[in-house]
mmJSON file of the N, C-alpha and C atoms, coordinates in Angstrom:
{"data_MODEL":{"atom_site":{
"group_PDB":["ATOM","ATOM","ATOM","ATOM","ATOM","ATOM","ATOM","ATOM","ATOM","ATOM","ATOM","ATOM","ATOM","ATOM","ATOM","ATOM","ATOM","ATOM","ATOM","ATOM","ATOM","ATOM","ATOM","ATOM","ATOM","ATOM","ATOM","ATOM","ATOM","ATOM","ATOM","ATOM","ATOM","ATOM","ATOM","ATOM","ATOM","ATOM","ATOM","ATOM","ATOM","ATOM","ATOM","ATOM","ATOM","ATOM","ATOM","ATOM","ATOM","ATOM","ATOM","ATOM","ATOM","ATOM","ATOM","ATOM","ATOM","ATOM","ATOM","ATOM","ATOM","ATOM","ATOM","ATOM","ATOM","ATOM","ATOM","ATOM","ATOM","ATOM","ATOM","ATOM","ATOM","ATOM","ATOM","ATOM","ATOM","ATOM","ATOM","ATOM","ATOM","ATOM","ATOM","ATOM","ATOM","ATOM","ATOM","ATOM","ATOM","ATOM","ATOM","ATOM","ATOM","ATOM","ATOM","ATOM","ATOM","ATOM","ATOM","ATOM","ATOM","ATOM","ATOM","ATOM","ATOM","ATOM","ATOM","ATOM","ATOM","ATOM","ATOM","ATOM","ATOM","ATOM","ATOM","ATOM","ATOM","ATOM","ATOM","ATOM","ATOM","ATOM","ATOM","ATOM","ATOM","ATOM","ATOM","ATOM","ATOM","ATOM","ATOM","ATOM","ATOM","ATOM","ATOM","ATOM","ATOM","ATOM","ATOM","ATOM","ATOM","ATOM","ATOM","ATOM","ATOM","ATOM","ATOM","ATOM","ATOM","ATOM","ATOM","ATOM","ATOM","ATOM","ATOM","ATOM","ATOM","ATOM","ATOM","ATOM","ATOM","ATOM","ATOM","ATOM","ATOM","ATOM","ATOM","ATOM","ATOM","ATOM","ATOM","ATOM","ATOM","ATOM","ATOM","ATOM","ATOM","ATOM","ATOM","ATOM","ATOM","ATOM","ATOM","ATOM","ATOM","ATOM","ATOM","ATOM","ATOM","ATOM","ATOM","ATOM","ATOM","ATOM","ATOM","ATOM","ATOM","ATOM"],
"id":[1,2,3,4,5,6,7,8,9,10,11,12,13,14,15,16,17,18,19,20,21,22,23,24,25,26,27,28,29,30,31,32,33,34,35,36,37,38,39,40,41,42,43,44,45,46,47,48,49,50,51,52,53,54,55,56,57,58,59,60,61,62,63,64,65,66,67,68,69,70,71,72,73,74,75,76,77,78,79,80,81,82,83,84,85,86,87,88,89,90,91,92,93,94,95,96,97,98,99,100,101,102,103,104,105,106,107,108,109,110,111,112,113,114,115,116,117,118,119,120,121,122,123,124,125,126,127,128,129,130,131,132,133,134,135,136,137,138,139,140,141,142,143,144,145,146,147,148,149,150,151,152,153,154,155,156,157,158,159,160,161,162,163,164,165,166,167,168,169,170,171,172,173,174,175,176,177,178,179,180,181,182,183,184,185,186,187,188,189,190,191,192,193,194,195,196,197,198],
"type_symbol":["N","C","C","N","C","C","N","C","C","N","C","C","N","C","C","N","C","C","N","C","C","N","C","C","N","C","C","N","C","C","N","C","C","N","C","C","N","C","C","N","C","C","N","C","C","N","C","C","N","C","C","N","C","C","N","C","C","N","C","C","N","C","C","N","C","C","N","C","C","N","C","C","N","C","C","N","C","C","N","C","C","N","C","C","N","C","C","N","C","C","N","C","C","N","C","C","N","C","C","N","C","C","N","C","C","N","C","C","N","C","C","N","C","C","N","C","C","N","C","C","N","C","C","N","C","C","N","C","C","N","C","C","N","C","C","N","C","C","N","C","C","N","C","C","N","C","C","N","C","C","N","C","C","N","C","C","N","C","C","N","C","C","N","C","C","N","C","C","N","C","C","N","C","C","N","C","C","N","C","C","N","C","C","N","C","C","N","C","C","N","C","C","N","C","C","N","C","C"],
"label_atom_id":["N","CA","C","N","CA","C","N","CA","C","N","CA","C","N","CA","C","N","CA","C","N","CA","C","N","CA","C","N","CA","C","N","CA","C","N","CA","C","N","CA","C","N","CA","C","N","CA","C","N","CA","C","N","CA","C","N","CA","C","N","CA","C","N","CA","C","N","CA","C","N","CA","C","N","CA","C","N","CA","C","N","CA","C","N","CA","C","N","CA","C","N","CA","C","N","CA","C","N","CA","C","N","CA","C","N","CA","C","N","CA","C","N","CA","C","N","CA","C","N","CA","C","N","CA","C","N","CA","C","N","CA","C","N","CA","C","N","CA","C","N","CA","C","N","CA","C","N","CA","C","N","CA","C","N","CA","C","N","CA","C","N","CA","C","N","CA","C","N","CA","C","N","CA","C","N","CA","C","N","CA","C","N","CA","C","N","CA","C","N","CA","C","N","CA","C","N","CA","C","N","CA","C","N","CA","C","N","CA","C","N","CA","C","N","CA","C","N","CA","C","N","CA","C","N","CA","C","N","CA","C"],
"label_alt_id":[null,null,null,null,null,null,null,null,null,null,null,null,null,null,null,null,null,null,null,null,null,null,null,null,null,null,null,null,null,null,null,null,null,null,null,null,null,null,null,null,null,null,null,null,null,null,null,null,null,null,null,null,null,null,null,null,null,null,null,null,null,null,null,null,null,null,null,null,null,null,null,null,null,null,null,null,null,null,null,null,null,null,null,null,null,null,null,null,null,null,null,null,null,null,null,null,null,null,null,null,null,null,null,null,null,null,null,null,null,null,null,null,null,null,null,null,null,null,null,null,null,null,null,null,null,null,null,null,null,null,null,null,null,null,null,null,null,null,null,null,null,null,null,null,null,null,null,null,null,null,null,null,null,null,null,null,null,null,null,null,null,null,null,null,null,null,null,null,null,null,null,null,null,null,null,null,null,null,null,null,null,null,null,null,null,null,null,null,null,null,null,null,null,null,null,null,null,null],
"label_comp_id":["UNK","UNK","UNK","UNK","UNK","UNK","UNK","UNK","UNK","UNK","UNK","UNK","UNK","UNK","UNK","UNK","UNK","UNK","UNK","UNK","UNK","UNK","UNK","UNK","UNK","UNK","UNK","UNK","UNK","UNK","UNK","UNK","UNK","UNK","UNK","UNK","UNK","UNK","UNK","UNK","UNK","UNK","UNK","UNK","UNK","UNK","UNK","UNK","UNK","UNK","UNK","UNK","UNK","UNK","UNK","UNK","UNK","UNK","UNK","UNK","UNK","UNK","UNK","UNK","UNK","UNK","UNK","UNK","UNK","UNK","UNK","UNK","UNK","UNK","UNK","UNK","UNK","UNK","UNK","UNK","UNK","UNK","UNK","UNK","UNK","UNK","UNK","UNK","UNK","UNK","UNK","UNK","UNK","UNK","UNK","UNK","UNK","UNK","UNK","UNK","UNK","UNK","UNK","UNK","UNK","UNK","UNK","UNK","UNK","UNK","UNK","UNK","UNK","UNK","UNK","UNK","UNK","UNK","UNK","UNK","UNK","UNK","UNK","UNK","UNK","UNK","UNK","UNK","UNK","UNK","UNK","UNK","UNK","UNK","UNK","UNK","UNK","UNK","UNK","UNK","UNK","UNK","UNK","UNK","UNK","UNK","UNK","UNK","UNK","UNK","UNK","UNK","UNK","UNK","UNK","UNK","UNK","UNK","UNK","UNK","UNK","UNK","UNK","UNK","UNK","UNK","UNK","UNK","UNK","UNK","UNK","UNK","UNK","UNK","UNK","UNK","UNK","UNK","UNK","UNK","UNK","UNK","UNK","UNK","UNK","UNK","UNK","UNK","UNK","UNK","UNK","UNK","UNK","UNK","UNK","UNK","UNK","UNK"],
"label_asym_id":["A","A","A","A","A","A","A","A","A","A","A","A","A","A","A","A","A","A","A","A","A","A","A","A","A","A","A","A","A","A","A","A","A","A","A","A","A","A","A","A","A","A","A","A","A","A","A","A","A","A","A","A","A","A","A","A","A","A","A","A","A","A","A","A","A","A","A","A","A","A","A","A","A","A","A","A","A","A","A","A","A","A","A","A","A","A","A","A","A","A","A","A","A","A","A","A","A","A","A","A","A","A","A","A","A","A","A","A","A","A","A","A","A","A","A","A","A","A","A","A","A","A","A","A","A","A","A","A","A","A","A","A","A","A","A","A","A","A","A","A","A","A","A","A","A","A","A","A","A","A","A","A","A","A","A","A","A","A","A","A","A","A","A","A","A","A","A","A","A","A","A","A","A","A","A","A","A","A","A","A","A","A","A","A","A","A","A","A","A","A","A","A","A","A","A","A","A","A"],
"label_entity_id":["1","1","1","1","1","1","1","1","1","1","1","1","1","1","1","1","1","1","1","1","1","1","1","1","1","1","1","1","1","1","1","1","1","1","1","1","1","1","1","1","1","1","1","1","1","1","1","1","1","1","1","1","1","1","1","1","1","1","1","1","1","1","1","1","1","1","1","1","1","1","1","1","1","1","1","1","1","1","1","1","1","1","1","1","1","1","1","1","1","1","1","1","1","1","1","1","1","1","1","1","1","1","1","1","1","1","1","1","1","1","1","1","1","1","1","1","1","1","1","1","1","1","1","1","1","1","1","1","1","1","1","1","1","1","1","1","1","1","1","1","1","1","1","1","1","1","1","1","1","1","1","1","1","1","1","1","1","1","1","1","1","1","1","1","1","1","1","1","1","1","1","1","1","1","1","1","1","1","1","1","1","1","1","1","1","1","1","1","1","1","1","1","1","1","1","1","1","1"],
"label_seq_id":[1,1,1,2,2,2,3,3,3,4,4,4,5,5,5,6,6,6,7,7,7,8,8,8,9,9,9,10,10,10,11,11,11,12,12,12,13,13,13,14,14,14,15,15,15,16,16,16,17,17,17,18,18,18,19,19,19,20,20,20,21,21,21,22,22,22,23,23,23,24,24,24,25,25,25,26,26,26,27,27,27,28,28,28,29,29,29,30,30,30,31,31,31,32,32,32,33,33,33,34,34,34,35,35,35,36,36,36,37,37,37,38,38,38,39,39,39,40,40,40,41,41,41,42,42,42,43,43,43,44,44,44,45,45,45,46,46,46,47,47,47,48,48,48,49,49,49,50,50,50,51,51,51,52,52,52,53,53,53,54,54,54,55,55,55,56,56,56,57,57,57,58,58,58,59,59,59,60,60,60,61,61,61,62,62,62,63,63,63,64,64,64,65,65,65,66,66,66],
"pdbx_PDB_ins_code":[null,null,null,null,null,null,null,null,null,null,null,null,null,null,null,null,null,null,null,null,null,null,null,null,null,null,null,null,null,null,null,null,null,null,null,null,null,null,null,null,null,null,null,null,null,null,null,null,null,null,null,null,null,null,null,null,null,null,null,null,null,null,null,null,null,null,null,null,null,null,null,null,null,null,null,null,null,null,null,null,null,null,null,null,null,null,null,null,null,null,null,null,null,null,null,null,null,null,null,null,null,null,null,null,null,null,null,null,null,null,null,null,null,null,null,null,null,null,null,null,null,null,null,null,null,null,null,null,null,null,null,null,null,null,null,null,null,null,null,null,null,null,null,null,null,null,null,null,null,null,null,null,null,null,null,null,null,null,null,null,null,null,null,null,null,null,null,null,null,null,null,null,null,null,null,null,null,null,null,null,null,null,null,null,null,null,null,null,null,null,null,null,null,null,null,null,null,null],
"Cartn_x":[7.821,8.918,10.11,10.211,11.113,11.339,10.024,9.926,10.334,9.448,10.39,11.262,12.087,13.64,14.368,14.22,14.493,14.684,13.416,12.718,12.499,12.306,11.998,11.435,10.473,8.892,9.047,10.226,10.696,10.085,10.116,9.728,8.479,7.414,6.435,5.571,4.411,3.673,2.308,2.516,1.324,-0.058,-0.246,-1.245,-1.459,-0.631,-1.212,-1.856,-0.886,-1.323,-2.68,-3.105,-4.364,-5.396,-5.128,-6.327,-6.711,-5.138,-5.471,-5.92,-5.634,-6.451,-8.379,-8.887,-10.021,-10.981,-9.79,-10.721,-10.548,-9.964,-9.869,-11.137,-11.347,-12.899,-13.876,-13.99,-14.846,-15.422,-14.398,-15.239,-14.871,-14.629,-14.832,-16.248,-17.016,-18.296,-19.014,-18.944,-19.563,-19.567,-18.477,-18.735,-19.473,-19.618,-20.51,-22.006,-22.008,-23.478,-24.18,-23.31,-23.516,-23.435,-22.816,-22.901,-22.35,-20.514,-19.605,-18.512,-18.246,-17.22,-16.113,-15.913,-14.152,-14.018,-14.748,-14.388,-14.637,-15.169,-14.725,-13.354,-13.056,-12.068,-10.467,-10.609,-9.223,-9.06,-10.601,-10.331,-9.666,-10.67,-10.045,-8.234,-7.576,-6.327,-5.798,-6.033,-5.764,-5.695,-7.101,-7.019,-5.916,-5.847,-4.689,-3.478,-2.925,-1.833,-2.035,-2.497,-2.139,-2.414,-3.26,-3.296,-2.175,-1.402,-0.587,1.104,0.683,1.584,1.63,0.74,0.109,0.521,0.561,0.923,2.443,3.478,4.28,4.972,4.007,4.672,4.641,3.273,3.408,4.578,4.764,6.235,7.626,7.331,8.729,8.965,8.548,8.306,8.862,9.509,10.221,11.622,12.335,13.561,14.125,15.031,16.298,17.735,17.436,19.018,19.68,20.638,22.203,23.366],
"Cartn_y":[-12.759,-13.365,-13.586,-12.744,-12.795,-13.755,-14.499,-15.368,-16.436,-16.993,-18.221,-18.528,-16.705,-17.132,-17.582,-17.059,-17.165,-18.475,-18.963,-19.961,-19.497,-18.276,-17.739,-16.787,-16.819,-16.035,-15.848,-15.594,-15.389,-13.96,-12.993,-11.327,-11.174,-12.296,-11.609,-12.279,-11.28,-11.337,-12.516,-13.44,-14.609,-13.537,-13.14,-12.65,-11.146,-10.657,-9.49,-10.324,-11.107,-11.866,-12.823,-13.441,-14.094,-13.053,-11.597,-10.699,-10.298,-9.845,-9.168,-10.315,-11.29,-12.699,-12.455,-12.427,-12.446,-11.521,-9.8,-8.685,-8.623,-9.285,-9.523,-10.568,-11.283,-12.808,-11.788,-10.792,-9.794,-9.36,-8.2,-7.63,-8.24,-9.39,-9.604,-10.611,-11.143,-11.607,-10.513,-9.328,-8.259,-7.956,-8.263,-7.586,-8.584,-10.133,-11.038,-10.322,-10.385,-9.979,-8.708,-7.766,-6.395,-6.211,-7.901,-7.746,-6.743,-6.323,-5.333,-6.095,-6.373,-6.796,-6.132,-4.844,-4.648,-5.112,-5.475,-5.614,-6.962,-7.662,-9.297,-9.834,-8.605,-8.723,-8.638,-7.726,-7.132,-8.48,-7.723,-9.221,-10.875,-11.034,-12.683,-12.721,-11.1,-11.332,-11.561,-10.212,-10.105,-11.583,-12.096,-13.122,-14.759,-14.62,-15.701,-15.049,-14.251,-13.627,-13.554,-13.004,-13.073,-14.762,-15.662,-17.166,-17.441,-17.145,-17.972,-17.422,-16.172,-15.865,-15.789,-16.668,-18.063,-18.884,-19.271,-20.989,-20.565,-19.954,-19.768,-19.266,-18.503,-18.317,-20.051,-20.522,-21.885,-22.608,-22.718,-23.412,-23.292,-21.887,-21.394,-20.835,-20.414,-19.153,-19.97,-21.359,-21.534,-21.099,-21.28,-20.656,-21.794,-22.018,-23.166,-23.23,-24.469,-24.33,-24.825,-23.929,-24.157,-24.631],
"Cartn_z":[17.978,17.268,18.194,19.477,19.905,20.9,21.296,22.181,21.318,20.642,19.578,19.33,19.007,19.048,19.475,20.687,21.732,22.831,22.412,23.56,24.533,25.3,26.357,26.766,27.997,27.73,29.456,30.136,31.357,31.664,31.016,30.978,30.902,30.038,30.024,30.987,31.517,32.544,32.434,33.362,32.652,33.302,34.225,34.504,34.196,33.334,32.376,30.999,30.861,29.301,29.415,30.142,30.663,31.094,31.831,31.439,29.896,29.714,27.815,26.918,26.952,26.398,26.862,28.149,28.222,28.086,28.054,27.507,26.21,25.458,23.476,23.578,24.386,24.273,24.438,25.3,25.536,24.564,24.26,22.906,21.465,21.311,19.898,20.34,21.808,21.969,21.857,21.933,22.322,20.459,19.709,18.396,17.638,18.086,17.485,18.027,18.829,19.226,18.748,18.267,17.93,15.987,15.807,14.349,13.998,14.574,14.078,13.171,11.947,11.736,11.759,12.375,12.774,13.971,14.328,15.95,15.873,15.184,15.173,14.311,13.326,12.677,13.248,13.801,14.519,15.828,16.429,17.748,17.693,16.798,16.173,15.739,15.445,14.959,15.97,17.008,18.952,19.351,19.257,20.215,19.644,18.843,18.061,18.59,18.383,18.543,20.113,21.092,22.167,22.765,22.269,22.576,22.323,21.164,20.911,21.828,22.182,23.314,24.778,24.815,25.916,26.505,24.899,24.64,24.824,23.89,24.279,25.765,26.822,28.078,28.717,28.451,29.358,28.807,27.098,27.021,27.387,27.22,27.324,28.739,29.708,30.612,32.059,31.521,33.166,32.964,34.232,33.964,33.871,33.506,32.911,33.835,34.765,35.6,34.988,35.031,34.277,35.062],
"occupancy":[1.0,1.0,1.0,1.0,1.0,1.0,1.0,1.0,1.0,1.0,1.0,1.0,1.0,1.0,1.0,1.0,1.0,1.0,1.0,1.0,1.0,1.0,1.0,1.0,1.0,1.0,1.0,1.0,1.0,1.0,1.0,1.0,1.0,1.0,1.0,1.0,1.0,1.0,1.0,1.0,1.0,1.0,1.0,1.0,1.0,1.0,1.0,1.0,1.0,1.0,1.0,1.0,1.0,1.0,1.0,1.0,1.0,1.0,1.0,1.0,1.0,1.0,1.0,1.0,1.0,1.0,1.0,1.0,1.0,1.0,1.0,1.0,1.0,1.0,1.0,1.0,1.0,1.0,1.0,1.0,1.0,1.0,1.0,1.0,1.0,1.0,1.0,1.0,1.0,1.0,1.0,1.0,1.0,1.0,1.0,1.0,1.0,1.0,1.0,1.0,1.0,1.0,1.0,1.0,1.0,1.0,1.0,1.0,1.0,1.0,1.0,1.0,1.0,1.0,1.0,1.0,1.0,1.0,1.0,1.0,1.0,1.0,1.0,1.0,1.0,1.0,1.0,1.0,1.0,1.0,1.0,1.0,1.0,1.0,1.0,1.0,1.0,1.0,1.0,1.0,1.0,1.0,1.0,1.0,1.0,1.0,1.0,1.0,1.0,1.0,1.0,1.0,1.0,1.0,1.0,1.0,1.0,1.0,1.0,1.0,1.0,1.0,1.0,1.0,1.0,1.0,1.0,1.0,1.0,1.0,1.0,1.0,1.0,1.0,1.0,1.0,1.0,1.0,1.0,1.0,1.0,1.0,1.0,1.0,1.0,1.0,1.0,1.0,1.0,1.0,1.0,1.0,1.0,1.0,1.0,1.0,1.0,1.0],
"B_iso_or_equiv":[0.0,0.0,0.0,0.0,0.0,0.0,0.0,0.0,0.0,0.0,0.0,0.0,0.0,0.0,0.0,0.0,0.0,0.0,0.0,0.0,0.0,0.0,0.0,0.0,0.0,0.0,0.0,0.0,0.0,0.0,0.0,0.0,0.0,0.0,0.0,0.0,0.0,0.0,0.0,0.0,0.0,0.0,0.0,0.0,0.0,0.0,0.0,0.0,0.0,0.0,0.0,0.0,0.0,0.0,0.0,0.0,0.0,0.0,0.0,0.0,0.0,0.0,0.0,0.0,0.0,0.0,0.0,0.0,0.0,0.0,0.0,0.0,0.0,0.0,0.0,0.0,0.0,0.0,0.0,0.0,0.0,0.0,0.0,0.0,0.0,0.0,0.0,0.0,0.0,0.0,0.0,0.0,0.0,0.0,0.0,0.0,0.0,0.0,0.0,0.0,0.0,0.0,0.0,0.0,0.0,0.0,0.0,0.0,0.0,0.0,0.0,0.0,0.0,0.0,0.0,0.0,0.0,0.0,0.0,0.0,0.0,0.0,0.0,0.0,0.0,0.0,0.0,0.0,0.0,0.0,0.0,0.0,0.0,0.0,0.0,0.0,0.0,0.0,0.0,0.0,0.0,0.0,0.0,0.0,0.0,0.0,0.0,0.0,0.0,0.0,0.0,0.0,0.0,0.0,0.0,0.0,0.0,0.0,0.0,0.0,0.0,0.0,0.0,0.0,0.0,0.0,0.0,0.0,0.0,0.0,0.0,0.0,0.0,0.0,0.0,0.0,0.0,0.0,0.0,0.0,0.0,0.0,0.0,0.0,0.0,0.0,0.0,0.0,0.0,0.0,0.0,0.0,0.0,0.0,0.0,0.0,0.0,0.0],
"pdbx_formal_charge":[null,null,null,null,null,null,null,null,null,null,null,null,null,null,null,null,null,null,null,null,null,null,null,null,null,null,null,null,null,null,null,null,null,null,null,null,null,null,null,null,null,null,null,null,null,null,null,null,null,null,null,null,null,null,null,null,null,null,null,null,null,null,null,null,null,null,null,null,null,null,null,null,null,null,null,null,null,null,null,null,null,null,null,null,null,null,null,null,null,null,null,null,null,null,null,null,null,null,null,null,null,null,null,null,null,null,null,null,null,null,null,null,null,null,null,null,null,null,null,null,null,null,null,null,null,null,null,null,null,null,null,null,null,null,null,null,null,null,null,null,null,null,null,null,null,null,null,null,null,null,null,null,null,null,null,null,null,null,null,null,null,null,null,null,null,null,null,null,null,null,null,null,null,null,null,null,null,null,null,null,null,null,null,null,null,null,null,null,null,null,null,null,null,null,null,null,null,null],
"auth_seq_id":[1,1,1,2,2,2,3,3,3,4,4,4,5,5,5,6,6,6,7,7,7,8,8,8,9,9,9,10,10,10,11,11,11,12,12,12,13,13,13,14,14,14,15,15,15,16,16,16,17,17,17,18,18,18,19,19,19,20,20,20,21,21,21,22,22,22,23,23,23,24,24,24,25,25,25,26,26,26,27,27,27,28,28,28,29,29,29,30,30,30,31,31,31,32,32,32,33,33,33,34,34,34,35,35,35,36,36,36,37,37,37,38,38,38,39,39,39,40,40,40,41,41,41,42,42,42,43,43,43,44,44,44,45,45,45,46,46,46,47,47,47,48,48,48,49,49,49,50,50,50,51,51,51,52,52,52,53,53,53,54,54,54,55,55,55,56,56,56,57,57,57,58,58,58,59,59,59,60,60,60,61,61,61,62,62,62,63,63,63,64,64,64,65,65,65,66,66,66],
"auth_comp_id":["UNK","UNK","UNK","UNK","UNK","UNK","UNK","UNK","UNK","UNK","UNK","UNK","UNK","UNK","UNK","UNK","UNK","UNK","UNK","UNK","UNK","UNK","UNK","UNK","UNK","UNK","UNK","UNK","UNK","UNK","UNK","UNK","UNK","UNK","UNK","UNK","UNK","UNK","UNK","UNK","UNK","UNK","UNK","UNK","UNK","UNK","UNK","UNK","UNK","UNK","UNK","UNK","UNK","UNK","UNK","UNK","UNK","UNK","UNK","UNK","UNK","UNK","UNK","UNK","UNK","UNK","UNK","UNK","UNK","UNK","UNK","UNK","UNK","UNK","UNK","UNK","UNK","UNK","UNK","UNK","UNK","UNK","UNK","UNK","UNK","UNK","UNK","UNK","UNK","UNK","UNK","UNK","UNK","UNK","UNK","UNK","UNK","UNK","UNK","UNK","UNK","UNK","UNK","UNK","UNK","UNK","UNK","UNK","UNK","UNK","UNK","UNK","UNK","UNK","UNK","UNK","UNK","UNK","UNK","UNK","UNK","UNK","UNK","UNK","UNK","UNK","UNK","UNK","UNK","UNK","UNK","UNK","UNK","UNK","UNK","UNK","UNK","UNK","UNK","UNK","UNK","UNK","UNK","UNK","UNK","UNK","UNK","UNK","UNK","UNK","UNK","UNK","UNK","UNK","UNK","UNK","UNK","UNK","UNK","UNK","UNK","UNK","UNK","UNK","UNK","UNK","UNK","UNK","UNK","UNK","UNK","UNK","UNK","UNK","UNK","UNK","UNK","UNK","UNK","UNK","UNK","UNK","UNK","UNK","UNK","UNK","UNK","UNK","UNK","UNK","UNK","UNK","UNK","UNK","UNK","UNK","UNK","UNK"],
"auth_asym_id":["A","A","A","A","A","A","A","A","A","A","A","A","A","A","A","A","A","A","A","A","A","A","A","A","A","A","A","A","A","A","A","A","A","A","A","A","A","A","A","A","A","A","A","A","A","A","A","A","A","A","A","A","A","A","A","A","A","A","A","A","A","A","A","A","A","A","A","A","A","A","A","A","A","A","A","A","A","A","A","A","A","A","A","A","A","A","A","A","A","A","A","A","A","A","A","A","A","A","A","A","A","A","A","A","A","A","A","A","A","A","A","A","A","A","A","A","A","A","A","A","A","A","A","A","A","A","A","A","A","A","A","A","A","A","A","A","A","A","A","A","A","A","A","A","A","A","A","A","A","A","A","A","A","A","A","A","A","A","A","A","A","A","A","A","A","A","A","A","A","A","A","A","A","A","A","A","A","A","A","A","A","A","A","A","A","A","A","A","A","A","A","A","A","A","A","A","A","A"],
"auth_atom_id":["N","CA","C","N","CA","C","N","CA","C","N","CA","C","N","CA","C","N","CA","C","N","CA","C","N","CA","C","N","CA","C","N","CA","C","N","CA","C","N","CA","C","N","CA","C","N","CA","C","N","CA","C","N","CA","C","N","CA","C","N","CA","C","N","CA","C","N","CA","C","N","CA","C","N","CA","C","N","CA","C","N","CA","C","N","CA","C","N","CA","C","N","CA","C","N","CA","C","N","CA","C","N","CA","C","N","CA","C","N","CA","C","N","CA","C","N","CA","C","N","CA","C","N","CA","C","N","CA","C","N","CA","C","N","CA","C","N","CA","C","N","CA","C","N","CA","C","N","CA","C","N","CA","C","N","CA","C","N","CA","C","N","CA","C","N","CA","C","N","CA","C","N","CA","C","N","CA","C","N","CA","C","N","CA","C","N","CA","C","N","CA","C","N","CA","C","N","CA","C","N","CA","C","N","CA","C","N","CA","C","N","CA","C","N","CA","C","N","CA","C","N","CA","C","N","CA","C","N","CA","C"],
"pdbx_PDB_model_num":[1,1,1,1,1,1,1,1,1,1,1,1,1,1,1,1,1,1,1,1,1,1,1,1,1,1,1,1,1,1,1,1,1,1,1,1,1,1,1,1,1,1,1,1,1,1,1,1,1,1,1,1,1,1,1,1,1,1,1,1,1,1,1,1,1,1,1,1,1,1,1,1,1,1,1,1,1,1,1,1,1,1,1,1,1,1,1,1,1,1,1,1,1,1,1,1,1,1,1,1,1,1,1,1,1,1,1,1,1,1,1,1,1,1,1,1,1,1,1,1,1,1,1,1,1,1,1,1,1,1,1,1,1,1,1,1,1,1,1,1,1,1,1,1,1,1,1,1,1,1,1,1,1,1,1,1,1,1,1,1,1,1,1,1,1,1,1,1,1,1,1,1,1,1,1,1,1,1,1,1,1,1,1,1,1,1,1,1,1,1,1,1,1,1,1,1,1,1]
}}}
């Protein structure tokens, strides 16, 4: 929420957020395959929520000369 507010995604780490994005693809493939639905459940929330704080570093995450 605070990035939106904001418009700015300067703090957070693109290459922490692009690992934690591909170990949430991990095991919610790992919970399709295993036929777990908490772990496709929770994951699918993870992986929206951290995509979409993604999308927000690439929009927001340059710095702005003033």
């Amino acid at each position: 929420m605070r990035v939106y507010k904001l418009k700015s995604a300067r703090e957070i780490s693109l290459l922490f957020n692009t690992s934690m994005l591909l170990g949430v693809i991990i095991w919610l493939v790992y919970g399709i395959v295993r036929d777990l639905p908490s772990l496709i459940i929770w994951n699918s929330i993870a992986l929206a929520l951290n995509g979409w704080l993604l999308f927000a570093k690439l929009k927001y995450g340059r710095v702005k000369n003033i």
